[in-house]
C-alpha positions in Angstrom: 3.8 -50.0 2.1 3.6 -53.9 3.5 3.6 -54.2 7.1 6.8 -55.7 7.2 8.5 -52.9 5.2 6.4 -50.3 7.8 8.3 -52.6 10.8 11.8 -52.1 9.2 11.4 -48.4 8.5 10.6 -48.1 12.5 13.4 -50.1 13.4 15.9 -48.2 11.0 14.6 -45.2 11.9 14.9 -46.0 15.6 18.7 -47.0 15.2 19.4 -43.6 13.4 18.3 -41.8 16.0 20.3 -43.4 18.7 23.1 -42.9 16.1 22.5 -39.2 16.1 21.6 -38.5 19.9 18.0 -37.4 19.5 16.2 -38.6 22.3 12.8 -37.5 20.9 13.6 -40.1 17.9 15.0 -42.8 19.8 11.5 -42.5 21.7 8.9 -41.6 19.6 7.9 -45.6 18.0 7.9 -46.7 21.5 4.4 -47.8 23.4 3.7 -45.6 27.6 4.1 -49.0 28.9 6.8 -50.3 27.0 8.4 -53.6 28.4 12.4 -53.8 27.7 14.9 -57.0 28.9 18.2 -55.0 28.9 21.8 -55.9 29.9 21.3 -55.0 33.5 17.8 -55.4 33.7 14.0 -55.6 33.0 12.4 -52.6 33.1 8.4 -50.9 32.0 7.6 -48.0 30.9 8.9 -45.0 28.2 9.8 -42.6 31.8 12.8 -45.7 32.6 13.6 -46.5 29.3 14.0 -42.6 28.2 16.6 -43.3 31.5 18.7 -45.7 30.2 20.1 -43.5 27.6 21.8 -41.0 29.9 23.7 -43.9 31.1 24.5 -44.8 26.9 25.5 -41.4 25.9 27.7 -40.4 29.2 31.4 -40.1 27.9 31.2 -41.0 24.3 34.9 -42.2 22.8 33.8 -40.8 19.1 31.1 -40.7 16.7 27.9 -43.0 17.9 27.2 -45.6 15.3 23.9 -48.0 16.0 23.6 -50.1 12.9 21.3 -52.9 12.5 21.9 -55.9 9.7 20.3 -59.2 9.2 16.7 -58.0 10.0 13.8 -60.3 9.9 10.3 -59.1 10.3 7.6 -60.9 10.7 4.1 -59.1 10.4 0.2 -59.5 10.9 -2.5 -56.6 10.9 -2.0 -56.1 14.3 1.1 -57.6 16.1 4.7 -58.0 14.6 8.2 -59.4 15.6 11.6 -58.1 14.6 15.1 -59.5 14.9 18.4 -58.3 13.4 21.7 -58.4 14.7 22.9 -54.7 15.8 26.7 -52.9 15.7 27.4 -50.3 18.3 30.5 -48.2 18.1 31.3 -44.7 20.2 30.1 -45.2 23.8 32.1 -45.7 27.1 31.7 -49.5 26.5 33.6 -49.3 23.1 32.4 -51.6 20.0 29.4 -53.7 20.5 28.0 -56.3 18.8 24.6 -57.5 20.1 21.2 -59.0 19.4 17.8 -57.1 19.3 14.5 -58.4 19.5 11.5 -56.2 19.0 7.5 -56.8 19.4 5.0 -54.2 17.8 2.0 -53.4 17.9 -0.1 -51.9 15.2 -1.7 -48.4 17.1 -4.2 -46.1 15.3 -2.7 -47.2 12.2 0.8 -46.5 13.5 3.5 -49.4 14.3 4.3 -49.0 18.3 6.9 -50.9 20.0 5.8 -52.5 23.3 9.1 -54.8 23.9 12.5 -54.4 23.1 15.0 -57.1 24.4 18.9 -56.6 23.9 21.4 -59.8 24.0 25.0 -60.6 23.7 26.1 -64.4 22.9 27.6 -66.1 26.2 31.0 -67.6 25.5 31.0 -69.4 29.0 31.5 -73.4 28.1 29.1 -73.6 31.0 26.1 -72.6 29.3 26.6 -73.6 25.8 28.7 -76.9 25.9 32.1 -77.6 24.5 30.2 -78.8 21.2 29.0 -74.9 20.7 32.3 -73.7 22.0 34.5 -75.7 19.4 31.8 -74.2 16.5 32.5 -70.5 18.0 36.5 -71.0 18.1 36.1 -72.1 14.3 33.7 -69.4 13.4 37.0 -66.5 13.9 
């Protein structure tokens, strides 16, 4: 199996595990000193990240779906980058739609992931310009 395909399996694997509750999955690719950007905050290390699910999977409204699409991997011997676009449906927060960025890190032969970051597009004219805003309006 290519690198890339090894990254994507982690990755898919990852979101299934989210999808199903199990908390041993959701951590298992994930480096000791892990370094995640999250909605609320920056935060190191698998002890707080393994934290931020209790906060995910308090007061579900249905089934928990975490689906990636649109994923591009990137892949050396050693270091690798993932992007895709992820769907999340069945928490408090109701349906999702966000960004995820991954860095890896090849391990003992294994693909480890040693920063996550999770984004949502702003809407604010502010920060993106009326020029952006008129593309978003026509984009619906």
């Amino acid at each position: 199996m290519s690198n890339e395909a090894e990254v994507r399996s982690v990755i898919e694997r990852w979101a299934r595990a989210v999808s199903k509750g199990d908390r041993e999955g959701i951590l298992k690719d994930h480096a000791d000193d892990l370094s995640m950007f999250d909605f609320p905050s920056h935060l190191r290390g698998l002890k707080d990240y393994d934290r931020t699910w209790d906060f995910f999977f308090a007061n579900p409204r249905g089934p928990i779906t975490f689906r990636p699409t649109e994923m591009h991997v990137e892949a050396g011997d050693r270091v690798a980058f993932a992007s895709c676009l992820m769907h999340c449906e069945g928490t408090s927060a109701g349906a999702l739609d966000f960004r995820l960025t991954t860095g890896l890190r090849k391990i003992d032969g294994r693909w480890v992931i040693v920063h996550e970051h999770h984004s949502v597009p702003t809407v604010e004219e502010r920060f993106i310009g009326p020029d952006a805003s008129q593309k978003a309006a026509g984009s619906h």
